[in-house]
C-alpha positions, 0 to 999 in steps of 0.5 A: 633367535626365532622371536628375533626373525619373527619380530623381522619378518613382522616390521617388513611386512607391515613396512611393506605396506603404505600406512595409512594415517590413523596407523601413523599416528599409533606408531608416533605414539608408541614411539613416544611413549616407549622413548619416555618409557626408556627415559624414565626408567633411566631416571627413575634407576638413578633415583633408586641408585642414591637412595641406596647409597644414602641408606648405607651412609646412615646404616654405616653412621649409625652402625659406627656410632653404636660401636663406639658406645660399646667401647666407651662402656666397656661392653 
């Protein structure tokens, strides 16, 4: 919670000051890039996430294809 209102504190000062336009610009791209940031990482967790689950689809159908051999031969 201290970080939080020291975080607050900060975006109130410099929002109390006018920026000038290099400072805009700075604040227009970090923005941007921390959106992208987000986004990609959104992305990037959905990729991850079928990745997984089509490893445990072929560890399951190689894991069954192996029992059934042991069946068949009586092990």
């Amino acid at each position: 919670m201290e970080s939080t209102g020291k975080i607050i504190s900060f975006v109130k000062r410099i929002l109390s000051q006018w920026p000038s336009k290099g400072t805009l610009k700075i604040y227009a791209l970090g923005s941007t890039l921390a959106m992208l940031g987000v986004v990609g990482g959104l992305k990037c967790h959905k990729i991850h996430r079928n990745i997984v689950m089509l490893g445990k689809k072929l560890f399951l159908k190689s894991f069954h294809k192996q029992s059934r051999y042991l069946q068949e031969s009586n092990f």
